[in-house]
C-alpha positions in Angstrom: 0.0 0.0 0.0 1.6 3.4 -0.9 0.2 6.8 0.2 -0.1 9.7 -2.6 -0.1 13.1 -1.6 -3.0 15.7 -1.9 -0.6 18.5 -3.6 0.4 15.7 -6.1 -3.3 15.7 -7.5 -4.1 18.5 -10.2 -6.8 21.4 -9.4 -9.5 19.9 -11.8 -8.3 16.2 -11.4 -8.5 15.8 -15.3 -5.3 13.8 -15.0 -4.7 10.2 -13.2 -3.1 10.2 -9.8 -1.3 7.5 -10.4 0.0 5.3 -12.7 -2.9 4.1 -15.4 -2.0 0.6 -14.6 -2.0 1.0 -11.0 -5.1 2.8 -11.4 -6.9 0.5 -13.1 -5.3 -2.3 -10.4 -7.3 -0.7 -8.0 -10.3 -0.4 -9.7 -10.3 -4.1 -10.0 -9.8 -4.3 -7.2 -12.0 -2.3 -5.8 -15.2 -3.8 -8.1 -14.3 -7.1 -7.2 -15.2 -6.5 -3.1 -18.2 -4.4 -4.0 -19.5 -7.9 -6.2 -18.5 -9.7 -3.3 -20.2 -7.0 -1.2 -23.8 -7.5 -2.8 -23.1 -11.0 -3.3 -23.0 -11.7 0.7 -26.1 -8.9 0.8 -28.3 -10.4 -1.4 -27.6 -14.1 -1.7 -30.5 -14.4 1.3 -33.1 -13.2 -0.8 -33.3 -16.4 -2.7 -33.5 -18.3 0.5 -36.4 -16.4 1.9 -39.2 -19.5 0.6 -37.1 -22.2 2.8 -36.5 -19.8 5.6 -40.1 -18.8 5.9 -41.4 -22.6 5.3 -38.9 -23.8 7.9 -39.4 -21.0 10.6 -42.9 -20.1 10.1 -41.2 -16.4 9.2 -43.6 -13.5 7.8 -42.6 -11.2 5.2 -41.9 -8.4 7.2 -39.7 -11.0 9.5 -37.9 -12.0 5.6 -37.3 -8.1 4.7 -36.0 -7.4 7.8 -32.9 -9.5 7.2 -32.5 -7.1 4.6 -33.0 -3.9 5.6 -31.2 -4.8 8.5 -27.9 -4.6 6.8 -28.7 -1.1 5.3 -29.6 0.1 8.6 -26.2 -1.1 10.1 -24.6 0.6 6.8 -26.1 3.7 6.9 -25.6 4.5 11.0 -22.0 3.2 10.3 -20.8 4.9 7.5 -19.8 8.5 7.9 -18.0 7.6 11.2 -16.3 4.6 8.9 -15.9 7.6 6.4 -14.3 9.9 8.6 -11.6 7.7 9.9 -10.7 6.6 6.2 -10.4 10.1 5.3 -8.1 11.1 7.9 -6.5 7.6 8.4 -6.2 5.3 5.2 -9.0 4.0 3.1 -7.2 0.8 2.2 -6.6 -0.2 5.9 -10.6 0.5 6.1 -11.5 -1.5 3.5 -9.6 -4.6 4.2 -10.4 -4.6 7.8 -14.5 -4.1 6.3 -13.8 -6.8 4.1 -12.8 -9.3 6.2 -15.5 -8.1 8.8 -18.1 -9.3 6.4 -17.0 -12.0 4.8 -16.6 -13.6 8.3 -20.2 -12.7 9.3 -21.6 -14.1 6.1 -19.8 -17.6 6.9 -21.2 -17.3 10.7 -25.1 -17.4 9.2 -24.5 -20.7 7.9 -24.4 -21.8 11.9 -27.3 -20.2 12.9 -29.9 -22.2 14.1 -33.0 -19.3 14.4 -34.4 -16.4 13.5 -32.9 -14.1 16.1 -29.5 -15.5 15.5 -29.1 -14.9 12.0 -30.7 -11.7 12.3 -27.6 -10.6 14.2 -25.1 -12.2 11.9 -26.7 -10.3 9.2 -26.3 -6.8 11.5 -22.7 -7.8 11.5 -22.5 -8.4 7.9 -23.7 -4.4 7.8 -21.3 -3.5 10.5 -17.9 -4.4 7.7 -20.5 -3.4 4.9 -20.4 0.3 6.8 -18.7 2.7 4.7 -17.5 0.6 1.6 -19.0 2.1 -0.7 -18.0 5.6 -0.4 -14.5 5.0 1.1 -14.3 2.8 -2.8 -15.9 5.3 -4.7 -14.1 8.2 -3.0 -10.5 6.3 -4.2 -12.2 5.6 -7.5 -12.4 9.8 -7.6 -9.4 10.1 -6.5 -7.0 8.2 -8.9 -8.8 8.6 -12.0 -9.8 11.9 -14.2 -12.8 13.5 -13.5 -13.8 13.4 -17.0 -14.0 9.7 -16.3 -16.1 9.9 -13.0 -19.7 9.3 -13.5 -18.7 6.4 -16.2 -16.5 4.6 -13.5 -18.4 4.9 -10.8 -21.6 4.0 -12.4 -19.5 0.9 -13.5 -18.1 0.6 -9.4 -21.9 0.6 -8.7 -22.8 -2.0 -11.3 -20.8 -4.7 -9.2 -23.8 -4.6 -6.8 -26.1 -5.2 -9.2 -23.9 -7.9 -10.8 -23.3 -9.3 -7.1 -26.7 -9.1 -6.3 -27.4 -11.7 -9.4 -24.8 -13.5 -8.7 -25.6 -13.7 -4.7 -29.7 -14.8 -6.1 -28.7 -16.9 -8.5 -25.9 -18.8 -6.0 -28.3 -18.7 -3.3 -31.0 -20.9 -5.2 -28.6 -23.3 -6.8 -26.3 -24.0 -3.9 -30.0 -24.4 -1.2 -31.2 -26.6 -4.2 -28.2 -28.7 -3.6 -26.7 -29.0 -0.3 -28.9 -26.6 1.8 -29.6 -22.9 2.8 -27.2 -22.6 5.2 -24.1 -23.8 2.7 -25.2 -21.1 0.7 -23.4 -18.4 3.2 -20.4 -20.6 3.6 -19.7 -20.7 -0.3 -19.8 -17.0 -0.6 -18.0 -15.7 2.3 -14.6 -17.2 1.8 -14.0 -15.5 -1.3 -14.8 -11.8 0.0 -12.3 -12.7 2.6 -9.7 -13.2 0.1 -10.2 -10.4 -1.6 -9.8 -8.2 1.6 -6.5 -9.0 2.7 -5.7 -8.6 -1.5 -6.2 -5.1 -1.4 -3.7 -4.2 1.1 -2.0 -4.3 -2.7 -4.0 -0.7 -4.2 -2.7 2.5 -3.9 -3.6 4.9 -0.6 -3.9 8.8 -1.1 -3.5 11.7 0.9 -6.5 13.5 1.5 -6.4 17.3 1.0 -6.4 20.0 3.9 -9.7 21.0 5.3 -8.5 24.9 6.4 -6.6 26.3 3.5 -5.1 28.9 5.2 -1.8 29.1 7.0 -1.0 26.8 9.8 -0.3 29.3 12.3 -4.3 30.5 11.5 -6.1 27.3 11.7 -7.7 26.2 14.7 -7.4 22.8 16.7 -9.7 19.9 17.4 -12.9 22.3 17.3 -12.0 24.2 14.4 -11.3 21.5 11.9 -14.8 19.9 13.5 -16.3 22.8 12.6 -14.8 23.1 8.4 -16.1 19.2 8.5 -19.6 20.6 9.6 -19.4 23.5 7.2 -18.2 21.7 4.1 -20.9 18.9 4.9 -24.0 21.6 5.0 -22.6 23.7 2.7 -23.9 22.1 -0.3 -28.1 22.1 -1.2 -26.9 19.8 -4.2 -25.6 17.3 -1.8 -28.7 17.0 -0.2 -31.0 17.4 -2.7 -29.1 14.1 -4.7 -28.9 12.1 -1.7 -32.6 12.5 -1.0 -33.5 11.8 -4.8 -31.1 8.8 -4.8 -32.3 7.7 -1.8 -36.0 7.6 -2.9 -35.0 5.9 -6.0 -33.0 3.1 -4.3 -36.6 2.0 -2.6 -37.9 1.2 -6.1 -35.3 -1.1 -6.7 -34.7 -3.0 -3.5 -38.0 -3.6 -3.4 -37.7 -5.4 -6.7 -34.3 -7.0 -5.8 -36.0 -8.1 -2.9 -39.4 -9.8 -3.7 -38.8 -10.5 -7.4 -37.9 -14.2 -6.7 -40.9 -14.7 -3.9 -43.1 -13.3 -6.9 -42.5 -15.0 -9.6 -42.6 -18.5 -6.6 -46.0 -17.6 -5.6 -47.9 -15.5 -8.1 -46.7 -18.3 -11.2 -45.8 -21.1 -9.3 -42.0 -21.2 -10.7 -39.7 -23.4 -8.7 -37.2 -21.4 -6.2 -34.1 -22.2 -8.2 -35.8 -21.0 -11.5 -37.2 -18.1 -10.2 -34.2 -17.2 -8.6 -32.6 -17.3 -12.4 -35.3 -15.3 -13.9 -35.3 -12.8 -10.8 -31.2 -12.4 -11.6 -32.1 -11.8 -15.0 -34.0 -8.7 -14.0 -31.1 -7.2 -11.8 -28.6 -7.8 -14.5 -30.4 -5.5 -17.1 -29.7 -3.3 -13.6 -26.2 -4.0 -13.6 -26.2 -3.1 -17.5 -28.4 0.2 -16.6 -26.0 1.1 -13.9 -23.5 1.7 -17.0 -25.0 2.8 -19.3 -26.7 5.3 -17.7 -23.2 6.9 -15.8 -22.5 7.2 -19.7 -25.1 9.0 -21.1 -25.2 11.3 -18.0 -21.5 12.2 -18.6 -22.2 12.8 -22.0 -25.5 15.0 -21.0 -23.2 17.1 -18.7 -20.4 17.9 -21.3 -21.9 21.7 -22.1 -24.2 22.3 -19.0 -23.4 20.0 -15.7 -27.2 20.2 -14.6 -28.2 18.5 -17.6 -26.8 15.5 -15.9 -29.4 15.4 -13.3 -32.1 16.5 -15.7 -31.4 13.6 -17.6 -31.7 11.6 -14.7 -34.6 13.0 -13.3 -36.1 12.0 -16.7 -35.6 8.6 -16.0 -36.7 8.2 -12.7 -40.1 9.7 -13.6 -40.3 6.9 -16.9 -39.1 4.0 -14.6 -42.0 3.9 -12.0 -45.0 3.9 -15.0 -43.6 1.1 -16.8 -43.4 -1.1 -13.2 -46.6 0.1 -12.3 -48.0 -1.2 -15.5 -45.9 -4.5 -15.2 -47.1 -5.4 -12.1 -50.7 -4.1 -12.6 -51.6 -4.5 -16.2 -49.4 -6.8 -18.3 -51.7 -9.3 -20.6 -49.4 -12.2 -20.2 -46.0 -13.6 -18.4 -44.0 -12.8 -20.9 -45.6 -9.3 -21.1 -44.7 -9.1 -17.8 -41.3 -10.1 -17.7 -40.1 -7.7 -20.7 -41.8 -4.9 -18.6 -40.1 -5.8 -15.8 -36.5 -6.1 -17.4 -37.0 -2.5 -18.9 -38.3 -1.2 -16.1 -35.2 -3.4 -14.1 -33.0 -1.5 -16.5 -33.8 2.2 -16.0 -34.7 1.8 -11.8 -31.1 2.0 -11.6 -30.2 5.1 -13.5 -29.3 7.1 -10.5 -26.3 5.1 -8.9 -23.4 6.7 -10.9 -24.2 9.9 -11.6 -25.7 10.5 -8.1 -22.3 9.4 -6.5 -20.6 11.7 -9.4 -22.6 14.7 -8.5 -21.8 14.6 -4.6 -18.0 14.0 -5.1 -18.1 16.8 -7.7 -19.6 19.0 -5.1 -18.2 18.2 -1.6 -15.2 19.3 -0.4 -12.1 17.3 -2.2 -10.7 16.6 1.3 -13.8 14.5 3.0 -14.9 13.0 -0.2 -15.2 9.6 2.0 -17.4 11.2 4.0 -19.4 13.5 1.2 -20.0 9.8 -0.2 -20.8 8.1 3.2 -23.5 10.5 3.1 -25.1 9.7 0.2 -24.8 5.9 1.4 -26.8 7.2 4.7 -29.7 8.0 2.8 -29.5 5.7 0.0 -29.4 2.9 2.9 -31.6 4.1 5.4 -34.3 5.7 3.2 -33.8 3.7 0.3 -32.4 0.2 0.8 -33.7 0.0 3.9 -37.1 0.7 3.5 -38.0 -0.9 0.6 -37.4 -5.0 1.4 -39.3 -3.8 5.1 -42.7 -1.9 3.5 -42.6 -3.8 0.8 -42.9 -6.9 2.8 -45.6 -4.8 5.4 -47.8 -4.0 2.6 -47.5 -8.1 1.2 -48.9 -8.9 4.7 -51.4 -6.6 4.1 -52.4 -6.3 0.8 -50.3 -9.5 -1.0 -47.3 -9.5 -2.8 -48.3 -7.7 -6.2 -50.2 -5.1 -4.8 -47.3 -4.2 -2.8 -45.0 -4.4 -6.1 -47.5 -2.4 -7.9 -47.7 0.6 -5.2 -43.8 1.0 -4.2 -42.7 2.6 -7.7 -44.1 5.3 -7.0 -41.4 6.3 -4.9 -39.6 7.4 -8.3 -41.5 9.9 -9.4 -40.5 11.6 -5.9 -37.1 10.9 -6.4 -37.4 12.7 -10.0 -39.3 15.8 -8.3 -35.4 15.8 -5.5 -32.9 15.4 -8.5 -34.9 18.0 -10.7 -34.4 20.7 -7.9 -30.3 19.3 -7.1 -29.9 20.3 -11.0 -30.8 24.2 -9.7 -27.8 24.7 -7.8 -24.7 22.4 -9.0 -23.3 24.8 -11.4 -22.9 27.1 -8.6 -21.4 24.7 -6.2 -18.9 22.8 -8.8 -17.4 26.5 -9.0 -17.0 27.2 -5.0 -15.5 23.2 -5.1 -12.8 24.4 -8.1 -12.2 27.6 -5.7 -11.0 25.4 -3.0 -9.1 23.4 -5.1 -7.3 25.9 -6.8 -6.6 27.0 -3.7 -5.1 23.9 -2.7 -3.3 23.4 -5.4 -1.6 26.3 -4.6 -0.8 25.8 -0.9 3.2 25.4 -0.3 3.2 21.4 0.1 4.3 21.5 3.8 0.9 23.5 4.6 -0.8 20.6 2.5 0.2 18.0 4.2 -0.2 19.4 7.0 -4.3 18.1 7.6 -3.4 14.9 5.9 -3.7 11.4 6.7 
């Protein structure tokens, strides 16, 4: 693990920090725990027909083992956050990594409900802060004309983990059992962790530009944390919208597989394929999207989030229809894979806007916001309600009524778009100023 410094990195960041080889070693690197992440997350989802048969569960009982882990994730992260970005983010990762990866292989001992509820907390205690501490060093090391593209790519993983963790899950239970299932997938993640001690550390930049014999102490740098944190109504605006969005699609991530079980009688293995089919065109939207929002935001930066908002506002028709309307099975499952395909529009270019806009030395913790509300009022909630309203009102009804959580997130990420031209230039003000601090007095702050 090497450590770059913050005066090393140019004011707009349109060049790679590093080497492009090393750069692209840690992005590897990087995608392959955030797979292994969402694998270990989501391989339960596919288990939740032998789980409830075995322990008499309901479905608010099965959700909860999901939203569990994104409540863990998002209470965890910023502090997570704000020790990598004054410490190490590589250190953080691995000792996340291996958190996790040893939690997952503990569920597959678990002989109750209550048990494997806490193994699964723990799995969201070394899930806390992962993905921003990754995506912050994704920012870091690679040209911001790259950003939204890369981390819409970073993001993908957990929708290419999540198929892989649904699809694993049904096979493996098929085979040997539910609680092999855990076993299988854990002991790779914990590989992977004590890999990355390999990718390439940075320094963060100063908080306090100003001369060291002018900056304050403990409560002073608290203080430019607070400041740089609030500053921003972009920030907050995009985390909200992101966050609302994030309901539509762990609530499909979720209950796809139980669905297609109950409502068509398809066997839990082959809905579990059929379900993973659905969060790959996800994985592929995840992409493809971070692309075309790059490419909207060449002349004018806000028609990123227009475009995005655009798509939030198609998604949640098309999987109101699906779940509601559709003629046939097939019909339904096209639907579904479109709409499966555009849910997921907001991952890159949400992360892209609030590293764009927070302050370039806590862009950990900018990110470990947006995972706060993308975990806590999106991920979170979704698996839980959706689950409430099944008890309530059945399965499809509750499929049919939680996309409308998009068109809200359209309404956040249409106002975000009003004010990030104005806070991309105070972010290049501090970074110029940066840039041209004497390199003592910028590493003075760093980790």
């Amino acid at each position: 693990m090497h450590h770059l410094s913050a005066d090393t990195q140019q004011a707009n960041n349109n060049d790679y920090l590093v080497s492009k080889s090393r750069a692209w070693f840690a992005f590897a690197m990087t995608f392959a725990l955030m797979l292994f992440d969402y694998i270990d997350r989501q391989v339960i989802v596919s288990l939740f027909p032998h789980l409830k048969a075995e322990w008499n569960l309901s479905d608010k009982q099965l959700g909860a083992l999901v939203s569990i882990i994104s409540v863990v994730v998002a209470l965890g992260g910023i502090p997570v956050a704000l020790l990598a970005d004054r410490v190490s983010r590589v250190k953080s990762v691995v000792v996340m990594g291996v958190v996790w990866s040893l939690a997952t292989i503990s569920c597959m001992f678990t002989r109750n409900y209550s048990q494997l509820f806490m193994a699964r907390a723990m799995v969201g205690v070394g899930e806390s802060g992962y993905g921003s501490v990754g995506a912050a060093l994704i920012a870091s090391l690679f040209p911001a004309r790259l950003r939204s593209m890369l981390l819409g790519a970073f993001f993908a993983a957990g929708s290419i983990g999540a198929v892989l963790g649904v699809v694993l899950g049904g096979v493996i239970t098929a085979r040997w059992g539910w609680q092999a299932a855990f076993g299988v997938v854990g002991v790779p993640g914990l590989l992977l962790a004590l890999l990355y001690m390999f990718v390439p550390d940075y320094k963060t930049a100063a908080l306090d530009t100003r001369p060291a014999h002018e900056q304050g102490q403990a409560k002073g740098l608290l203080a430019h944390m607070v400041s740089a944190l609030t500053s921003s109504r972009t920030l907050w605006w995009t985390c909200l919208g992101a966050a609302l969005q994030l309901v539509v699609v762990s609530t499909i991530w979720a209950w796809l597989p139980s669905y297609f079980n109950r409502l068509h009688g398809t066997p839990v293995d082959q809905a579990a394929m059929q379900s993973a089919l659905i969060v790959l065109c996800g994985a592929v939207g995840c992409f493809v999207w971070g692309i075309v929002a790059d490419v909207a935001g060449t002349k004018q930066p806000r028609n990123k989030l227009k475009t995005v908002s655009f798509l939030c506002m198609v998604t949640a028709p098309i999987l109101v229809v699906a779940f509601s309307a559709a003629e046939s099975m097939n019909q339904q499952f096209l639907l579904i894979a479109l709409g499966g395909f555009l849910m997921t529009c907001t991952v890159g270019p949400a992360s892209s806007v609030v590293l764009d806009v927070v302050h370039p030395g806590l862009r950990s913790t900018g990110a470990a916001l947006l995972s706060l509300f993308q975990n806590l009022f999106g991920l979170a909630i979704g698996p839980f309600v959706g689950g409430a309203l099944s008890d309530a009102f059945g399965l499809q009804a509750a499929l049919t009524a939680m996309p409308v959580f998009g068109l809200l997130a359209a309404l956040c990420l249409l106002r975000a778009s009003r004010t990030y031209e104005r806070d991309l230039q105070e972010v290049a003000q501090i970074q110029s100023a940066i840039a041209e601090q004497p390199a003592g007095a910028a590493a003075s702050m760093t980790a």
